[in-house]
N, C-alpha and C positions, 0 to 999 in steps of 0.2 A: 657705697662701694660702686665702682666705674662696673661696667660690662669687663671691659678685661679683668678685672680684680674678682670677678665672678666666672667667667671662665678660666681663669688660672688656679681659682680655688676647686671650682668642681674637676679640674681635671689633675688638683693634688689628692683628692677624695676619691676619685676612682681605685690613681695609683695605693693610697693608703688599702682601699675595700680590696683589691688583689692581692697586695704584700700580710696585712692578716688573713686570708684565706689560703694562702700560703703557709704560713706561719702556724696556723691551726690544723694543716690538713685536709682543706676543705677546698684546694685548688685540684684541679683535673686535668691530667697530659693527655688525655683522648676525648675529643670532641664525641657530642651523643651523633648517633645517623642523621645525617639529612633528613629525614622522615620525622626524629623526635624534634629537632630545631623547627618545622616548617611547622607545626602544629597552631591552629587558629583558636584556637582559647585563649583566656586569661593566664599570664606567666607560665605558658604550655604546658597549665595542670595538669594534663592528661600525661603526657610524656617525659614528662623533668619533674624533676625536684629542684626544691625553689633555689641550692643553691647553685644548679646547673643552670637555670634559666637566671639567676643573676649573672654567672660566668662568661657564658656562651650569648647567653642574650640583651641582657646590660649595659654590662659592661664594651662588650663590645660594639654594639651601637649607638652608646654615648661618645665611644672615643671616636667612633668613624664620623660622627654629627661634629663631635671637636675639631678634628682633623680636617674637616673639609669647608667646617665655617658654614656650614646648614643651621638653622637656627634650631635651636634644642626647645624642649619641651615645658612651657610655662609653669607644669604641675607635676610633682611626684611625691607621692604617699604608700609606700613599697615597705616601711618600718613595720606597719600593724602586720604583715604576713612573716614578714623576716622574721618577728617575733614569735609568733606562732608556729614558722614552719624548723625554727630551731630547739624548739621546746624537747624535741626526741632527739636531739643530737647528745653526746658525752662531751663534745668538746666545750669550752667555755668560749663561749660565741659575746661576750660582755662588750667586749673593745668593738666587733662586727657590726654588732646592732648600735653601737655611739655614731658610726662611722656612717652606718644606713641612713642614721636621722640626720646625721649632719649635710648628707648630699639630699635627701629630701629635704632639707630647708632654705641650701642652696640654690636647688632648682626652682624652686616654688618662690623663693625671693621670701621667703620667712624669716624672722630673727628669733619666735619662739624658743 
C-alpha cells in the first residue's frame, strides 16, 4: 500500500468512526468546556468519556494532521479501551470497535 493509499484509507475510517457514532447515538452537538478538552491525562480520563475524547479528540486531530499534511502517528492501539470503555453502553457498539481496530492497524501499518 502507497502512503497515499494509507492516508486515503485512514481518512475513510475516520469518516466511517463518525458516521457509526452518529448512527448509534453516540455523536455529540456540544463540544465538553475547554477545561475538560485541555485535560493532560491519558484519553482525558479525568474529564471525558472515552467516546467524547475519541470525538472531540481523535478524531479531530487525525483529521487536522490529515488536512495539513503533518505526519501522523506511527502507533495507535485505542481498540483495548474502546472495548472496555463500551462494555456499559446499551448501544451495539460491534461495527465501532471493527472500525477502531481497523484504523489502529492502519496507523500502526499492521495487516493483523
Amino acid at each position: 500500500m502507497t502512503d497515499t493509499d494509507r492516508l486515503h484509507r485512514i481518512a475513510d475510517l475516520l469518516l466511517a468512526i463518525e458516521q457509526e457514532m452518529r448512527r448509534i447515538g453516540l455523536w455529540e452537538a456540544t463540544a465538553p468546556s475547554p477545561a475538560s478538552l485541555a485535560s493532560t491525562l491519558p484519553f482525558c480520563h479525568d474529564t471525558l468519556e472515552f467516546t467524547q475524547w475519541l470525538q472531540w479528540i481523535f478524531l479531530a486531530r487525525m483529521r487536522a494532521l490529515l488536512e495539513s499534511g503533518a505526519p501522523l502517528p506511527t502507533a495507535c492501539d485505542i481498540h483495548p479501551l474502546a472495548e472496555h470503555s463500551f462494555l456499559e453502553l446499551p448501544q451495539d457498539t460491534t461495527r465501532l470497535l471493527e472500525l477502531i481496530a481497523q484504523i489502529d492497524r492502519a496507523i500502526s501499518q499492521r495487516s493483523d
